[in-house]
C-alpha positions in Angstrom: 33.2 -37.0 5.0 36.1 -34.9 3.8 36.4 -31.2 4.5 38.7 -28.5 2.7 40.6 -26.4 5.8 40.2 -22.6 4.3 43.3 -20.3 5.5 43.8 -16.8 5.0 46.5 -14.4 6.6 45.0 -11.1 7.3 45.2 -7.8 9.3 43.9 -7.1 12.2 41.3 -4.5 11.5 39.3 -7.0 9.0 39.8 -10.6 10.5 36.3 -10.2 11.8 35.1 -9.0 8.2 37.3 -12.1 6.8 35.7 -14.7 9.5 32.4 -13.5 9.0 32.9 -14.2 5.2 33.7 -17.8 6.0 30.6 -18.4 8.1 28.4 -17.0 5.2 29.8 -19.2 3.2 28.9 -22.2 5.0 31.7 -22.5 7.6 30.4 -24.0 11.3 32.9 -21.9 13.3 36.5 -20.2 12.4 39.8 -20.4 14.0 41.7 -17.3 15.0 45.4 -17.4 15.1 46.6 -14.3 16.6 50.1 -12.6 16.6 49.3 -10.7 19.7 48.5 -13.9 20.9 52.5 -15.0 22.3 53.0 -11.2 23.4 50.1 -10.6 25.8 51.2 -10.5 29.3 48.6 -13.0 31.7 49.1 -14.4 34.6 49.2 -18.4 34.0 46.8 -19.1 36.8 45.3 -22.5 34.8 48.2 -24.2 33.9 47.9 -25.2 30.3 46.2 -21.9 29.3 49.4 -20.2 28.0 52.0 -22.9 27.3 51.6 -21.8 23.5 53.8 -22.8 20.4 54.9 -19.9 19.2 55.1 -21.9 15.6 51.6 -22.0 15.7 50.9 -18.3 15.3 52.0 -15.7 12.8 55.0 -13.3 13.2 52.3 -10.5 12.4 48.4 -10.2 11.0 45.7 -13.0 11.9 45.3 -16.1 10.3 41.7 -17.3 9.8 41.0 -20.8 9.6 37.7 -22.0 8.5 36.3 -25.5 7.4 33.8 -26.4 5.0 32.6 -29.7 4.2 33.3 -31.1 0.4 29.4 -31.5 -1.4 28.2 -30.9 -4.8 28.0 -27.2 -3.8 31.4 -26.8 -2.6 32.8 -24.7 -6.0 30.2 -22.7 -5.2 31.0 -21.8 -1.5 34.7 -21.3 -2.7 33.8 -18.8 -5.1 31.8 -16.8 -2.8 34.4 -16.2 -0.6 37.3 -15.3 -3.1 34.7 -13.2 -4.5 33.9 -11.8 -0.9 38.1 -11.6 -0.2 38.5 -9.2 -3.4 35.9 -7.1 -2.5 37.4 -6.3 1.1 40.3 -5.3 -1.3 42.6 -8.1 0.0 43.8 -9.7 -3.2 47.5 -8.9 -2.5 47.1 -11.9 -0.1 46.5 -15.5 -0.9 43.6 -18.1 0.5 45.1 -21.1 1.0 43.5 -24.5 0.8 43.8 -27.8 1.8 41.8 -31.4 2.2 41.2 -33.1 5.8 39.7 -36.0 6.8 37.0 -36.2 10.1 39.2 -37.0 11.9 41.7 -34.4 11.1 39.2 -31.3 11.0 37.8 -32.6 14.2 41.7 -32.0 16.0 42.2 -28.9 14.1 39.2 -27.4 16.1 41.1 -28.2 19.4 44.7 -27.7 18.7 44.4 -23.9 19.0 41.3 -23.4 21.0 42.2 -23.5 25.0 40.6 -21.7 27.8 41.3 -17.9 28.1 41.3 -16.0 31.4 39.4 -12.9 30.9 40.0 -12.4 34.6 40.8 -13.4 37.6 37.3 -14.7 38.1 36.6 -15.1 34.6 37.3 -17.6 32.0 36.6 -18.9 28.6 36.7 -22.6 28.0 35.8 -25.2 25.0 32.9 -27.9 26.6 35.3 -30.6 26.2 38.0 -30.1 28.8 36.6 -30.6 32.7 35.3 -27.8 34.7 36.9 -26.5 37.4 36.9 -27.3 40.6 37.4 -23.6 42.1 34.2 -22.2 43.1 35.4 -18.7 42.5 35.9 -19.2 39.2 32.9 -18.5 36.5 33.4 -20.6 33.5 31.9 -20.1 30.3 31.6 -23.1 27.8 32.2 -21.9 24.2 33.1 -24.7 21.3 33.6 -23.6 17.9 31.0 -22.3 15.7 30.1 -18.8 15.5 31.9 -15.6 13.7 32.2 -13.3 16.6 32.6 -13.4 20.2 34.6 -16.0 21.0 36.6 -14.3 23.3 39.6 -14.2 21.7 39.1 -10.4 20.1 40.2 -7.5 22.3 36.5 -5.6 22.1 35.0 -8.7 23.5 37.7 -9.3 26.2 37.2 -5.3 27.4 33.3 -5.8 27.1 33.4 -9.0 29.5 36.1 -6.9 32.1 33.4 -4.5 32.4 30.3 -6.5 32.5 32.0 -7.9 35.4 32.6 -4.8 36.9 29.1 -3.2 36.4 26.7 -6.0 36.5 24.7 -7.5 39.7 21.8 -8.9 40.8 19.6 -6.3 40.1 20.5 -6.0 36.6 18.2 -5.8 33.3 21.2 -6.4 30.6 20.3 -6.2 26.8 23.0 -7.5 24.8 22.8 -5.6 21.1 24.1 -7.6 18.5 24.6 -10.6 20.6 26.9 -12.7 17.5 27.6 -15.9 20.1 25.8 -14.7 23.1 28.9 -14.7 24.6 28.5 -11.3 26.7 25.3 -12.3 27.7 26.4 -15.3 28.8 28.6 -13.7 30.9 26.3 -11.0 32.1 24.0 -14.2 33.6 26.8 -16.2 34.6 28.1 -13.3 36.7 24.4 -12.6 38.8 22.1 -10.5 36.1 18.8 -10.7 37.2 18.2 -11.2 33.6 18.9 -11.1 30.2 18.1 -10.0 26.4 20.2 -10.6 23.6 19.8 -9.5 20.4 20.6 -9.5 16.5 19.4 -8.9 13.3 22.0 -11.8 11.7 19.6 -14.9 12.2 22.6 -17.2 12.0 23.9 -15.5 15.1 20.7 -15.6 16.9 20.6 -19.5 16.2 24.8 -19.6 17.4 23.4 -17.8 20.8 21.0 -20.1 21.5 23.0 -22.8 21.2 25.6 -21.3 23.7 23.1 -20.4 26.1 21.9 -23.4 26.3 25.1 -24.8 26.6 25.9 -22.9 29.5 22.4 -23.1 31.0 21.4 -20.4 31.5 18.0 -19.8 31.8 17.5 -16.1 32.3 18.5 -15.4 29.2 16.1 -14.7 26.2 17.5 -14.4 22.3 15.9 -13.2 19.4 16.3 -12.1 16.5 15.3 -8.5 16.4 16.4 -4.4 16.1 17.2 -2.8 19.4 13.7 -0.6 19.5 11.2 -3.5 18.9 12.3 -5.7 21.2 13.7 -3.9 24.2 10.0 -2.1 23.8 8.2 -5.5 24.8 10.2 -6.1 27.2 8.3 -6.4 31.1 11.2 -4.6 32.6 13.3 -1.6 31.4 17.2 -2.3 30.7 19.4 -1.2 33.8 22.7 -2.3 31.4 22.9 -2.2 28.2 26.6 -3.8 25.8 27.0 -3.2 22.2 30.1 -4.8 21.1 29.8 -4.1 17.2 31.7 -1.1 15.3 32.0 2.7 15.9 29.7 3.6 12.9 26.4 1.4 14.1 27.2 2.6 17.9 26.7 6.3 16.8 24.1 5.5 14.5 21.8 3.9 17.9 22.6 6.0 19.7 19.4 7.6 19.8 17.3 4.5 20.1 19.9 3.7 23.1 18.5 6.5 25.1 14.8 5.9 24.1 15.5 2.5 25.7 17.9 3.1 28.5 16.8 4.7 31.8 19.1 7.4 32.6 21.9 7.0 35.1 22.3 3.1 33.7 25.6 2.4 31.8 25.9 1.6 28.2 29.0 -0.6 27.4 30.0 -0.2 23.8 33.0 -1.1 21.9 34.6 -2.7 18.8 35.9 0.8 18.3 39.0 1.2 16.8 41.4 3.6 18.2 41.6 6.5 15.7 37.8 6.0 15.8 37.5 7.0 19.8 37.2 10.8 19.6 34.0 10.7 17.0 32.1 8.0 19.1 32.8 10.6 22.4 31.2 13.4 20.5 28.4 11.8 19.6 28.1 10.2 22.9 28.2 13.6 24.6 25.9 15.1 21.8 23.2 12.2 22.9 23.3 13.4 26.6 25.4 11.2 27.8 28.7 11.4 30.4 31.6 9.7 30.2 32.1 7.1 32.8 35.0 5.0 32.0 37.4 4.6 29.1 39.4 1.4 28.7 41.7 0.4 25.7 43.5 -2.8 24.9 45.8 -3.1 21.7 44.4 -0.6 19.9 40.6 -0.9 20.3 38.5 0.8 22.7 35.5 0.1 25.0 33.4 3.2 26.3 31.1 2.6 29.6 28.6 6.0 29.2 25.5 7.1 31.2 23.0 8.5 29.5 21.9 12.1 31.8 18.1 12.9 32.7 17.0 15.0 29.9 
């Protein structure tokens, strides 16, 4: 089978919108080339992990890389997302297109995609290369296919610092909008007594699953579902709850977070841009809760708060 490699050049602030548009579109996964990429400063513990080309990555912006498979349908699928490019008003850039065999879509997934160290106990790896043989080291496997969360993104990377940080073997964690499961993952991987992940998007929900099983973990539950609903048949209450998803839904749940959420337990959020901090704050404080902990990375934001006894 042949497939059509779809690459667009973007900012920033929208790669997630523009990756999201090639999943819908039929897309099993998207690759992320990332400026900030070659300037981020990490301590090359692994070896191989930053020995980067730097002609592999753009001088600015993201480039998005996604892959769909050539079928009757496949004018179709194009159309959708130059239609779905123009509407997030990027026209003044161009979606390039070009035709790979198997074999050469099945190396384009790996060329870019090597293990990232979240931590110094953490790190993300594709299921392809061997585990590690440190036993300090928590791995989580995580191929290509899903939109968000694969580790690469700043929000995600703060999330997973600070699941590390707060999470332990007494923990109830409820992942909201889980995309690929990847902070829940985590959250098990790193001693959560268990696990609920969540998301109304049921592709993600089916991307989770996959993941989690993948990593085997089996305290983890996924569904597809809104945070009130299914946190509410839940046998325990949540003792940590992450939202990695944007500023506008976090304010908008915030409510339903402290319905859910006993006081005194955190509530991780982030995908918050940075001019965007100062409004999630307020609301936070107008919910009831304090501020514990503030961390920013590149110009997005991740807010650990603790909702107060009423």
């Amino acid at each position: 089978m042949n497939w059509l490699e779809l690459s667009f050049h973007t900012t920033h602030e929208v790669f997630d919108l523009v990756s999201n548009i090639f999943i819908e579109a039929g897309s099993k996964g998207v690759l992320v080339e990332d400026s900030n990429t070659l300037t981020e400063a990490h301590e090359d513990q692994f070896g191989e992990i930053y020995r980067l080309n730097p002609d592999d990555y753009p001088k600015e912006g993201v480039i998005i890389k996604g892959y769909l498979a050539v079928t009757p349908d496949i004018e179709h699928q194009l159309e959708y997302v130059r239609t779905q490019l123009l509407n997030l008003n990027q026209s003044h850039q161009h979606l390039e297109i070009r035709q790979l065999d198997e074999e050469d879509w099945a190396n384009s997934w790996k060329k870019h995609y090597q293990p990232i160290e979240v931590t110094d106990r953490l790190v993300i790896k594709p299921s392809w290369l061997e585990p590690t043989l440190d036993p300090t080291i928590v791995e989580i496997l995580l191929d290509p296919g899903m939109a968000f969360g694969s580790g690469t993104h700043e929000t995600t990377q703060l999330c997973l610092e600070l699941i590390e940080e707060y999470v332990d073997n007494h923990q109830v964690v409820v992942d909201v909008g889980t995309g690929s499961g990847v902070l829940a993952i985590a959250a098990s991987k790193l001693g959560a007594k268990s696990v609920y992940a969540v998301d109304l998007d049921a592709m993600a929900v089916i991307r989770a699953k996959e993941n989690v099983d993948l990593n085997a973990c089996q305290n983890i539950v996924v569904e597809k579902n809104n945070l009130i609903d299914g946190v509410s048949a839940l046998k325990e209450k949540p003792t940590l709850m992450v939202a990695n998803i944007l500023a506008p839904i976090i304010i908008g749940m915030l409510a339903d977070v402290r319905k859910v959420l006993m006081p005194g337990c955190p509530f991780i959020c982030s995908g918050i841009v940075d001019h965007e901090k100062e409004s999630v704050i307020t609301a936070l404080l107008e919910h009831g809760f304090t501020i514990s902990e503030v961390r920013e990375k590149n110009g997005w934001v991740a807010i650990v708060a603790i909702p107060q006894e009423v």
